[in-house]
C-alpha positions as CSV (number, residue, x, y, z in Angstrom):
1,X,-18.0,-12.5,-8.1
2,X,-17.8,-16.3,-7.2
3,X,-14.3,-16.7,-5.0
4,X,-12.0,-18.8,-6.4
5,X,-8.8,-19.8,-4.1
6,X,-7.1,-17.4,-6.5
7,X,-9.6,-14.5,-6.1
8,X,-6.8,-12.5,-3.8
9,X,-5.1,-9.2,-3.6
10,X,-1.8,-9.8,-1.5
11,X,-0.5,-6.3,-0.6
12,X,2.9,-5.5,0.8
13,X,4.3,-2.8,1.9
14,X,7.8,-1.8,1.3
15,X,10.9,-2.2,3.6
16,X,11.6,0.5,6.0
17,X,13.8,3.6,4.8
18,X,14.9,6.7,7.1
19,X,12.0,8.7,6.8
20,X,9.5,5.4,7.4
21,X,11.6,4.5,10.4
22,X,11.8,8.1,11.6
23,X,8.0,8.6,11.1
24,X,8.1,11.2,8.6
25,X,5.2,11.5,5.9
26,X,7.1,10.3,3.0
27,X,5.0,10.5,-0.6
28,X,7.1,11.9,-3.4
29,X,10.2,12.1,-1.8
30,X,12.4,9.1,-3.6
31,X,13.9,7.5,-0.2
32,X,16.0,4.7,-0.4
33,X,15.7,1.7,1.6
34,X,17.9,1.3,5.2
35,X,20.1,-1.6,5.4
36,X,17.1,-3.3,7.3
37,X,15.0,-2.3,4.9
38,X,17.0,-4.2,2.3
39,X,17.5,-7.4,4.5
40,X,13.3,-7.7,5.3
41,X,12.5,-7.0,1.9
42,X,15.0,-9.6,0.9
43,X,13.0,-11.8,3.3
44,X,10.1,-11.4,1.8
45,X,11.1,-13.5,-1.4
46,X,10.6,-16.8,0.9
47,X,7.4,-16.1,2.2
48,X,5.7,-14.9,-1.2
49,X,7.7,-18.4,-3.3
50,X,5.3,-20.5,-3.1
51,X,2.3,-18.4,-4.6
52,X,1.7,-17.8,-8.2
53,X,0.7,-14.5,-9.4
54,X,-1.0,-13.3,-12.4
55,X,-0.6,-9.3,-12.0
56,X,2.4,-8.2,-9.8
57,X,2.1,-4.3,-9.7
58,X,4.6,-1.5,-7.6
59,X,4.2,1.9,-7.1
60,X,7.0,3.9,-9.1
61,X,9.1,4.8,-6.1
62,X,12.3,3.7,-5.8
63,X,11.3,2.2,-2.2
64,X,8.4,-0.1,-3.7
65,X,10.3,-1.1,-6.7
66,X,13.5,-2.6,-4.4
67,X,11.2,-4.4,-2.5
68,X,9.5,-6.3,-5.3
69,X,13.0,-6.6,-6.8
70,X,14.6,-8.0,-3.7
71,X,11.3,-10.0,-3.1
72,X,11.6,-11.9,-5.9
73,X,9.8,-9.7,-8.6
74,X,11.9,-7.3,-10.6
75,X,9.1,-7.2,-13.6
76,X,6.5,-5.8,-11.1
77,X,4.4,-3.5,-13.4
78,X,4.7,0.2,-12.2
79,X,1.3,1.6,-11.8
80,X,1.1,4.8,-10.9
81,X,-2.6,5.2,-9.0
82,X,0.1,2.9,-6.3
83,X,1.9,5.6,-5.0
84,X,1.7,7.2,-1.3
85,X,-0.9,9.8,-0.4
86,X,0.8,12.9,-1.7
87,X,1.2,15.2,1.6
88,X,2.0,18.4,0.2
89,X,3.8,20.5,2.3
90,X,3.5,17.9,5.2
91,X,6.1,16.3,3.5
92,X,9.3,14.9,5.4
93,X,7.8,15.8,8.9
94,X,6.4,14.0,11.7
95,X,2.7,13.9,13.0
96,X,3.9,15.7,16.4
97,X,6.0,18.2,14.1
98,X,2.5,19.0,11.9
99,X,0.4,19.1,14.9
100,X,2.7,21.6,16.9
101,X,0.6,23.7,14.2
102,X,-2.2,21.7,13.8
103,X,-3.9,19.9,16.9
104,X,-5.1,16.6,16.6
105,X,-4.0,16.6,12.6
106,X,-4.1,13.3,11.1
107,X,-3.6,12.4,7.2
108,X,-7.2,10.7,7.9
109,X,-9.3,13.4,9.3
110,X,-7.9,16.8,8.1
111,X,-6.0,18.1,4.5
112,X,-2.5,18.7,4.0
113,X,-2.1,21.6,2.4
114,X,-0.8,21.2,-1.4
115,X,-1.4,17.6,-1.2
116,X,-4.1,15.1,-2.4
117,X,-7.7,14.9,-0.5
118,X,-9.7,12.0,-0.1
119,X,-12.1,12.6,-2.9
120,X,-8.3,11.8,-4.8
121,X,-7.2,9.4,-3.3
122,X,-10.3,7.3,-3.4
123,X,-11.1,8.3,-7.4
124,X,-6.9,6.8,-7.7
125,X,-7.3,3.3,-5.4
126,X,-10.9,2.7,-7.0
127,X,-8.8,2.4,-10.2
128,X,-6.6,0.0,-9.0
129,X,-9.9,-1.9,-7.3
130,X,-11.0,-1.8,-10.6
131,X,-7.8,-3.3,-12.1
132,X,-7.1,-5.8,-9.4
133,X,-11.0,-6.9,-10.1
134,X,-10.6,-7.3,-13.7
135,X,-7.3,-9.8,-13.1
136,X,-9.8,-11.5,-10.4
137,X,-12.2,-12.1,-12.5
138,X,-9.7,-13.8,-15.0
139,X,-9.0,-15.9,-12.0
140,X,-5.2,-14.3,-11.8
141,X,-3.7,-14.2,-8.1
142,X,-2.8,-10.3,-7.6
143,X,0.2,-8.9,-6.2
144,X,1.1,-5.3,-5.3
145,X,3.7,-3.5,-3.6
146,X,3.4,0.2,-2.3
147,X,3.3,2.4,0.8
148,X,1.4,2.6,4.1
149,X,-1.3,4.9,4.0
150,X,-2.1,4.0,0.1
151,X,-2.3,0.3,1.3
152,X,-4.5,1.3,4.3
153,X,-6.8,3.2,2.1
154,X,-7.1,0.7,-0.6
155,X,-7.8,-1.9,2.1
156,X,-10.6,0.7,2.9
157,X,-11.9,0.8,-0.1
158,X,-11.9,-3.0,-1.0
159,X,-14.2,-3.8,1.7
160,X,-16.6,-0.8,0.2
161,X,-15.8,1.9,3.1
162,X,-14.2,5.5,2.5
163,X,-10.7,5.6,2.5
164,X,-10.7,7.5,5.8
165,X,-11.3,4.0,7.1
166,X,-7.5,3.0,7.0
167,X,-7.2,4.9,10.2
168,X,-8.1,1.8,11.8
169,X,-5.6,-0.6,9.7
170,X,-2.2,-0.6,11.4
171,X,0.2,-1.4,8.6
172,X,4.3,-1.7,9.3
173,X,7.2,-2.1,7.1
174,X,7.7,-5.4,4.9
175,X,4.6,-6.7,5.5
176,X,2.2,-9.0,3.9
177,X,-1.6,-8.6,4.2
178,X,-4.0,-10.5,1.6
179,X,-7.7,-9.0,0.2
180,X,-10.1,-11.7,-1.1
181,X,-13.8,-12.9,-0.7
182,X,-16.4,-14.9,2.0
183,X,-18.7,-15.6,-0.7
184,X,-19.1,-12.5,-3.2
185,X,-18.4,-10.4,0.0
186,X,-15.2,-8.4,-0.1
187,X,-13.0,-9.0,3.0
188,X,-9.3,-8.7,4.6
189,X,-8.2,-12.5,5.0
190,X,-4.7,-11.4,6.5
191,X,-3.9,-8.2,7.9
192,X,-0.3,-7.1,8.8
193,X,1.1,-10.0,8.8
């Protein structure tokens, strides 16, 4: 693919809730956003103005859809491969909580029982890849809003690396990172930002 100055994926990730703040493994758990969750993803509608997009996508949780509402983008598409790694029954509960049982556990390196595994996840995100390309190639400006850990993976698998390679992408609340190109070479441009 040639890069145009609209070949870009600009990800965010929604505002914080209870559980996000809290640290606990929210997927399907419908959480709604904390008052700051609100106010930053209310914030966000400045900093994404200015940029037109061709695709705007959101996860179907409540928590991704409020932040593309209060960012400016209440006809964000629902797309379902969006949401959160589903952590079976490592929902609601911390890392330290899960590795009182399991030393060392991380979503990353080990399963969670009754959730999704890599081979998943990466089959879900390689769909969106796939979609996001497609709007690329029409030389559409992407935008998506979802959850940490999906956003981490699908950063992972942009740049042509298993999804376990999120470990290494920090990614907080309300934040803006942006996927595009050096050349036809898939990169990060922005990371957490």
């Amino acid at each position: 693919m040639s890069a145009s100055a609209n070949a870009q994926v600009w990800l965010v990730r929604h505002g914080e809730t209870e559980w996000s703040r809290d640290g606990r493994h929210t997927s399907v758990t419908d959480i709604p956003l904390t008052e700051v969750g609100v106010e930053v993803a209310h914030d966000l509608a400045e900093r994404l103005a200015d940029h037109d997009f061709g695709l705007v996508l959101t996860s179907p949780r409540s928590r991704a859809r409020r932040t593309a509402e209060l960012a400016g983008f209440p006809e964000a598409e629902v797309d379902e491969d969006l949401v959160e790694w589903a952590y079976g029954d490592y929902e609601g509960i911390t890392t330290a909580e899960i590795r009182e049982r399991e030393p060392g556990w991380t979503i990353w390196t080990h399963p969670a029982p009754g959730g999704e595994t890599a081979p998943e996840v990466t089959a879900r995100l390689d769909r969106v890849v796939a979609r996001v390309s497609a709007a690329l190639a029409e030389d559409r400006r992407v935008l998506l809003f979802s959850h940490g850990h999906a956003l981490r993976a699908l950063a992972a698998r942009w740049i042509e690396q298993p999804v376990d390679e999120g470990r290494f992408l920090r990614l907080d609340t309300a934040t803006i990172s942006v996927l595009g190109y050096e050349r036809e070479n898939p990169v990060i441009l922005r990371w957490n930002a």
